[in-house]
C-alpha positions as CSV (number, residue, x, y, z in Angstrom):
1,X,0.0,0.0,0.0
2,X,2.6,2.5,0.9
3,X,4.2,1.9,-2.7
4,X,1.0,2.6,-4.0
5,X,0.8,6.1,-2.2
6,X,4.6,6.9,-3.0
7,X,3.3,6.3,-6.5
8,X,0.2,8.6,-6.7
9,X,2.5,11.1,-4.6
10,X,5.0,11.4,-7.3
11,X,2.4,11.4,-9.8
12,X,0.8,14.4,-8.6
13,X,4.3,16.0,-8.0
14,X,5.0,15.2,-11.9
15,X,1.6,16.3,-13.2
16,X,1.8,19.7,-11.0
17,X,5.2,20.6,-12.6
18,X,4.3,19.5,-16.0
19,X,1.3,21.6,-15.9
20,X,3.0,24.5,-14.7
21,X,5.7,24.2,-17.2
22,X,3.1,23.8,-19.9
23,X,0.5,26.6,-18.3
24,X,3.6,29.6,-17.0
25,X,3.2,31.1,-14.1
26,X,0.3,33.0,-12.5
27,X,2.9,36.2,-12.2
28,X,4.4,35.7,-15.7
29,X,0.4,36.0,-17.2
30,X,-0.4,39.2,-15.1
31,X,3.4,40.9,-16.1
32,X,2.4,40.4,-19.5
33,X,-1.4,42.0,-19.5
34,X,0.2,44.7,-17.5
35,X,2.8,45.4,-20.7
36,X,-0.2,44.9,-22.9
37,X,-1.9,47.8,-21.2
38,X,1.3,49.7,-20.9
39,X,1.6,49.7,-24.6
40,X,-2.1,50.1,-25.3
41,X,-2.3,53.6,-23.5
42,X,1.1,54.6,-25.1
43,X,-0.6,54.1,-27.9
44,X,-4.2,55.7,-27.3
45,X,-2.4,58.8,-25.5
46,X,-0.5,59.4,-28.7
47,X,-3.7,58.6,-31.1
48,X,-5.3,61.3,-29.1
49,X,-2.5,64.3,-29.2
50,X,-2.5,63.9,-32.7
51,X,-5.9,64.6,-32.9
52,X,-6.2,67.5,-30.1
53,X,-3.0,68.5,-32.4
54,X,-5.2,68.6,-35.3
55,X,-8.0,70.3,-34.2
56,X,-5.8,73.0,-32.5
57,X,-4.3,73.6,-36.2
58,X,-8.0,73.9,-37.7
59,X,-8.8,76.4,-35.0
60,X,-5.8,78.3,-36.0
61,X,-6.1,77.7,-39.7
62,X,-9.4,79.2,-39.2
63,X,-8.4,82.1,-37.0
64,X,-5.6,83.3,-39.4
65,X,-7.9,83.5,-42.5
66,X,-10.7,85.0,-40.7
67,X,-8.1,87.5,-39.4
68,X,-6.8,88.3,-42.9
69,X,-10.1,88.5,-44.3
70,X,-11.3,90.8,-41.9
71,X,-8.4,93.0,-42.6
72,X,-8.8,93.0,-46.5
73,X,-12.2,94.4,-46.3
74,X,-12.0,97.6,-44.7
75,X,-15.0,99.5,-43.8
76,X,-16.2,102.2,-46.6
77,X,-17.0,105.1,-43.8
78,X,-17.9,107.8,-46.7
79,X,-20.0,104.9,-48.6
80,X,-23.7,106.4,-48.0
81,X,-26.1,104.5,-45.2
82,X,-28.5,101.2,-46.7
83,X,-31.6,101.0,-45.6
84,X,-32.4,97.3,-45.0
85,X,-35.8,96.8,-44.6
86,X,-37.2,94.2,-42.0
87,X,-40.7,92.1,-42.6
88,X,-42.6,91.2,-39.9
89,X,-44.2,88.1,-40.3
90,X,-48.9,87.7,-39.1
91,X,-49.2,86.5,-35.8
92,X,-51.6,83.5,-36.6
C-alpha cells in the first residue's frame, strides 16, 4: 500500500510541474497584460494628441484667414447709409 501512495504522490508532483511548465506562471500572465496595457495607452495617448494637435491647427487655420479677411475688407465710412428693410411676419 505505501508503494502505491509513494506512486500517486509522485504522480501528482510530476503532473503539477508538468502543468505549470506547460500553463507559466500566475505572475508571468499578469506581467504580460500589464505590458499589454502599458503599450495600449502609449498608444491611445499618442492617437489622441495627434488629434487634439489637429483640431488646434484647424482652430488656428481658421483664426488666421478670418483675421486676414477681416483686414482685407476695410470699412467704406464715406460709402452712403443702406436702408435694409425688416418684414414682420402675421401673428396667426
Amino acid at each position: 500500500m505505501a508503494v502505491k501512495v509513494w506512486g500517486a504522490f509522485a504522480a501528482g508532483i510530476a503532473a503539477g510541474w508538468a502543468g505549470r511548465s506547460v500553463m507559466g506562471s500566475g505572475r508571468e500572465l499578469v506581467v504580460r497584460g500589464v505590458v499589454t496595457a502599458h503599450r495600449l495607452r502609449g498608444r491611445l495617448t499618442r492617437v489622441a494628441a495627434e488629434q487634439v494637435e489637429w483640431v488646434e491647427d484647424m482652430l488656428a487655420e481658421g483664426r488666421a484667414r478670418y483675421e486676414t479677411m477681416r483686414a482685407s475688407a476695410p470699412v467704406d465710412e464715406e460709402a452712403p447709409a443702406r436702408v435694409v428693410r425688416a418684414h414682420r411676419g402675421r401673428a396667426a
